[in-house]
C-alpha positions as CSV (number, residue, x, y, z in Angstrom):
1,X,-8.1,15.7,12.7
2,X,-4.5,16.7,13.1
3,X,-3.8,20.3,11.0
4,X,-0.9,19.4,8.0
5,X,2.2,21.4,9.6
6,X,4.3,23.6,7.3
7,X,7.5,21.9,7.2
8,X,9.5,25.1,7.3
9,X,8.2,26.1,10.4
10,X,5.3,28.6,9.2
11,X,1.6,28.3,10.8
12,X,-0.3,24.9,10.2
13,X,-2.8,24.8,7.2
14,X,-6.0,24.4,7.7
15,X,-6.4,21.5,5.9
16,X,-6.1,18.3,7.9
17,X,-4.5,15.0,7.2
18,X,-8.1,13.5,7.1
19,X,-9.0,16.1,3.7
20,X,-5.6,16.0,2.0
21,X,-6.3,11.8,2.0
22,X,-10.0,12.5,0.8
23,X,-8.9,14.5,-2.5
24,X,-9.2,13.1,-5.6
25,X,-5.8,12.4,-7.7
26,X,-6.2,11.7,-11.4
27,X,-4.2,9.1,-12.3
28,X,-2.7,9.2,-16.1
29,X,-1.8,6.6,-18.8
30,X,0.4,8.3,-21.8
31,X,-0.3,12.2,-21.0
32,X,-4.1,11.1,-20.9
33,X,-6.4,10.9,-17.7
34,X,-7.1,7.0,-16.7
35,X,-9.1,7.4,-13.5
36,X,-9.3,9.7,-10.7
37,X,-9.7,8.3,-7.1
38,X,-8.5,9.1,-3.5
39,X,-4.9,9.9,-2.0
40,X,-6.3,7.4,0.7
41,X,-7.2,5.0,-1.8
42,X,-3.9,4.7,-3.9
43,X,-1.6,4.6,-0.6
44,X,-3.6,1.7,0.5
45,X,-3.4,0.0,-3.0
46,X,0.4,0.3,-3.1
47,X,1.2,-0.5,0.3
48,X,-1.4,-3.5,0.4
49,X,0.8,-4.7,-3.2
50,X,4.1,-4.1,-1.7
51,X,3.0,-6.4,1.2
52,X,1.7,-9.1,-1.1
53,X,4.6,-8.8,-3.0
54,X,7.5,-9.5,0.0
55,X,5.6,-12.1,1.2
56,X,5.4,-13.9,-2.0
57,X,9.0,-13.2,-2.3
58,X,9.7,-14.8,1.1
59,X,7.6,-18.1,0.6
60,X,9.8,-18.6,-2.7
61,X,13.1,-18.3,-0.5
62,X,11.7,-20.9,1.6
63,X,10.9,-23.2,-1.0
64,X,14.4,-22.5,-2.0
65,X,16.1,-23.5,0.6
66,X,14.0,-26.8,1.3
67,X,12.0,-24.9,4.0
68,X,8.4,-25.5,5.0
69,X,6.6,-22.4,3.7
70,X,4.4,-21.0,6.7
71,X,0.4,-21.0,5.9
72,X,-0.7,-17.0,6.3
73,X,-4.3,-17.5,4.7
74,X,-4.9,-21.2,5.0
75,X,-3.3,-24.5,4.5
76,X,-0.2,-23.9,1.7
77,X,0.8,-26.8,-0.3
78,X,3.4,-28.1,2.4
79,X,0.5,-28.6,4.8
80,X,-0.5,-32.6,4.7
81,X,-4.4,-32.7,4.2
């Protein structure tokens, strides 16, 4: 439950970390609301998609270069059944 410091030096809010993560963002489509959901929730979203997305990236480099593609969630189509 660490406070959210000012970052000009001024005394901490008393908001935490933990609340700031819990409030709801509305997400828009065209000037129009789509959905709201939490801070928490959309960081996780993005970075969870970002990760996906590099390691798809690096399993097409492999294949690329004639390299065995690692298995990260099972056997990949490399693996010899």
């Amino acid at each position: 439950m660490a406070p959210i410091l000012d970052p000009r030096g001024g005394p901490a809010s008393v908001e935490t970390i933990e609340d700031k993560l819990a409030q709801l963002e509305q997400l828009m489509n065209n000037q129009s609301p789509r959905e709201a959901r939490a801070l928490a929730d959309s960081l996780r979203q993005m970075v969870l998609n970002h990760i996906v997305h590099h390691r798809a990236q690096l399993g097409l480099y492999l294949r690329l270069l004639d390299q065995k593609v690692p298995s990260m969630y099972g056997p990949t189509a490399d693996d010899k059944m």
